[in-house]
C-alpha positions in Angstrom: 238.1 129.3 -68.9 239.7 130.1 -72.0 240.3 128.3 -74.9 244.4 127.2 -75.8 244.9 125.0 -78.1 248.1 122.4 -80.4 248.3 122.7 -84.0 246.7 119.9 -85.5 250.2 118.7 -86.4 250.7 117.8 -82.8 247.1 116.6 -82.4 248.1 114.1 -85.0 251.2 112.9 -83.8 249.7 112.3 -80.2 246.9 110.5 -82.0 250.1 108.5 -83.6 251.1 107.4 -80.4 248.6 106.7 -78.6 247.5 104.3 -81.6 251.0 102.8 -81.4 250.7 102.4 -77.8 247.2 101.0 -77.4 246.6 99.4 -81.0 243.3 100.2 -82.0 240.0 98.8 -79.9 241.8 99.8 -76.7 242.4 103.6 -78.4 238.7 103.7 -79.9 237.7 102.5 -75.8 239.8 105.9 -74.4 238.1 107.9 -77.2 234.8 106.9 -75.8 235.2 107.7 -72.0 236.9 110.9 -73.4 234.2 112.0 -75.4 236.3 112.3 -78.3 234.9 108.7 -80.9 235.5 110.9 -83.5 239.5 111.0 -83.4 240.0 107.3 -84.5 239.5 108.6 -87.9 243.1 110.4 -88.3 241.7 112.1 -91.6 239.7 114.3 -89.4 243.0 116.2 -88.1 244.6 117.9 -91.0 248.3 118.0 -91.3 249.0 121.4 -90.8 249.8 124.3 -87.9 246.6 125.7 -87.8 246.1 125.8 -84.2 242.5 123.1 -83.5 243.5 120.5 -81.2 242.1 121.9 -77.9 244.0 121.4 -74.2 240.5 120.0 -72.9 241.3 116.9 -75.4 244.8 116.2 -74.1 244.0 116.8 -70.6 240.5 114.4 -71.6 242.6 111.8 -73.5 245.2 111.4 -70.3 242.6 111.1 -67.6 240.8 108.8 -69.8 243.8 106.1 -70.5 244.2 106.2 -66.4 239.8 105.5 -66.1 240.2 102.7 -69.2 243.3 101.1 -67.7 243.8 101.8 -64.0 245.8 104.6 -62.5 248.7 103.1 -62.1 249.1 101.1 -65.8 247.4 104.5 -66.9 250.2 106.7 -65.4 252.4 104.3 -67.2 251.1 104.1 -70.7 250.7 108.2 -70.8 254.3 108.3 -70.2 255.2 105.6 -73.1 252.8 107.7 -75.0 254.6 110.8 -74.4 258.1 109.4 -75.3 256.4 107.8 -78.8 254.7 111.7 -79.2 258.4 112.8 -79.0 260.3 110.4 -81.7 256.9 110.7 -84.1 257.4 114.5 -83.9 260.8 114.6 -84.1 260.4 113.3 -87.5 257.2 116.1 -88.4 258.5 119.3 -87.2 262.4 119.2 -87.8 261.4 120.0 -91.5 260.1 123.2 -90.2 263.2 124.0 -87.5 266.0 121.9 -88.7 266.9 120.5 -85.8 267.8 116.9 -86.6 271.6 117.1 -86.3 272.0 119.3 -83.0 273.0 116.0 -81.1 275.6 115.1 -83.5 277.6 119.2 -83.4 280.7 118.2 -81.4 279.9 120.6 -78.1 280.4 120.0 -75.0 277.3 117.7 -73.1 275.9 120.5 -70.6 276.0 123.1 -73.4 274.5 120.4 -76.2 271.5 119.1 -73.4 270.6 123.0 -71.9 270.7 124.0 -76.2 268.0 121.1 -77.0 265.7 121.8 -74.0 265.9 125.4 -75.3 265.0 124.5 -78.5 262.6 121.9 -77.6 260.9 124.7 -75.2 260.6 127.0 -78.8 258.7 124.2 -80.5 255.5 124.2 -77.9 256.0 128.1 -77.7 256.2 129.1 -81.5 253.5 126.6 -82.6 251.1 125.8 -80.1 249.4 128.0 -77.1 251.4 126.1 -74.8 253.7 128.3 -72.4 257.2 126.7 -71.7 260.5 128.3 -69.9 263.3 126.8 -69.1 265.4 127.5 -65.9 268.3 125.9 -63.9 269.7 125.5 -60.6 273.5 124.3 -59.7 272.4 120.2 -60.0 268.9 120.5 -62.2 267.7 122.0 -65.0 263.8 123.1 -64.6 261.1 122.3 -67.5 258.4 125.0 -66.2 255.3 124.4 -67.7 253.1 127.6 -67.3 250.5 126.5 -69.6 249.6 122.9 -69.6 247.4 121.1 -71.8 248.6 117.8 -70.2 246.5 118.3 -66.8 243.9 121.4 -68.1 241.3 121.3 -65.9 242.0 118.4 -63.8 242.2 118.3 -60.1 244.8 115.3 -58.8 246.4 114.8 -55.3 249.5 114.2 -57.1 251.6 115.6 -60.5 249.8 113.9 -63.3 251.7 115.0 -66.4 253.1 111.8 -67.6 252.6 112.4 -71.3 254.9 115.2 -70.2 257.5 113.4 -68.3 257.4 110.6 -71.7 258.0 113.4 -73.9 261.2 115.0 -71.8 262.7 111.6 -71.4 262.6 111.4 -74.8 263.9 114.9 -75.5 266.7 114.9 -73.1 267.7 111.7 -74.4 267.8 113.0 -78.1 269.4 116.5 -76.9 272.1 114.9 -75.1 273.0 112.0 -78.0 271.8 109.1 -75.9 272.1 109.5 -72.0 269.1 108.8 -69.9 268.6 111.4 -66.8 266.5 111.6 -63.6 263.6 113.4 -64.7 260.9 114.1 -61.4 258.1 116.4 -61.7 257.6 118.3 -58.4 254.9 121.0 -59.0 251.3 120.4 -60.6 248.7 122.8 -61.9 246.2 119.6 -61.3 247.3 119.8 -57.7 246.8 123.5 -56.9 250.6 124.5 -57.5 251.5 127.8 -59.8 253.3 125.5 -62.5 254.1 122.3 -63.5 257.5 121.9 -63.2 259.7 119.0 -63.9 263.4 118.8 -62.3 266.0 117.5 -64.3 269.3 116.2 -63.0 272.5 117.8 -64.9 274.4 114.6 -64.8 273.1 111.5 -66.9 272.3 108.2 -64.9 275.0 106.5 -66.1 
């Protein structure tokens, strides 16, 4: 299997989170069943680009919150990890893509949410091996993952990308200047489908 890989950047904002998240002795516990002890020292990820932070460590570190905490809490803390991965990099990359003030251009909602899941999408695809396109039917918009570091190499009877889901909740919440959506993923690599897909409904909860 080939090698894909975040930039460090991301590696550290994940690292971030999952910090935030878990505080400290219950991180350094996931980094042990993961394999990875050596990522509790953040210095060790430089803050740059360069491409270093491998899938098989996000796929490692998600399947190891759900081993440390139970599947179902697990499930649940990846996702709150994702959404804090989302806010912390918001902040990191919009130096680099100037994207800060898309929710605020006065456009219409549909056009402003499809517009920051387009650029969103660019983000994974210009600076990390990660392979994103984004599609839409009459009621949903699609988040096709076609490379997924989230569930690399993992084999799940269900979809298991809930750092994925956090992240989108957050993203489509930012994109659309604070409206929450239903957000379902329906397709998983870890399952045996083609793509991990996520369906997003056009027309916020509220």
């Amino acid at each position: 299997m080939p090698s894909y890989y975040y930039p460090n950047r991301m590696g550290r904002v994940l690292m971030a989170s999952m910090r935030q998240t878990l505080g400290r002795d219950r991180l350094n516990e996931v980094l042990h069943v993961a394999g990875q002890p050596q990522l509790g020292t953040s210095s060790l990820l430089p803050n740059n680009l360069e491409k270093r932070f491998a899938f098989e460590t996000i796929s490692a570190l998600q399947a190891a919150v759900e081993q440390v905490f139970g599947e179902r809490e697990g499930r649940r803390l990846n996702h709150h990890i994702g959404q804090g991965t989302f806010t912390l990099g918001l902040k990191d990359f919009d130096p680099v893509i100037g994207i800060s003030d898309l929710p605020m251009r006065v456009i219409p909602l549909g056009v402003k949410f499809r517009v920051g899941l387009d650029v969103f999408a660019r983000v994974f695809n210009q600076f990390s091996d990660q392979v994103v396109k984004v599609t839409d039917t009459e009621a949903h918009y699609l988040w096709v993952i076609e490379r997924c570091p989230v569930c690399w190499g993992r084999r799940t009877d269900e979809p298991c990308c809930h750092l994925a889901g956090g992240l989108l909740e957050e993203a489509t919440f930012w994109a659309s200047g604070g409206r929450r959506f239903e957000i379902v993923e329906t397709l998983c690599k870890a399952r045996g489908d083609a793509n991990c897909v996520f369906q997003i409904a056009k027309l916020p909860l509220d």
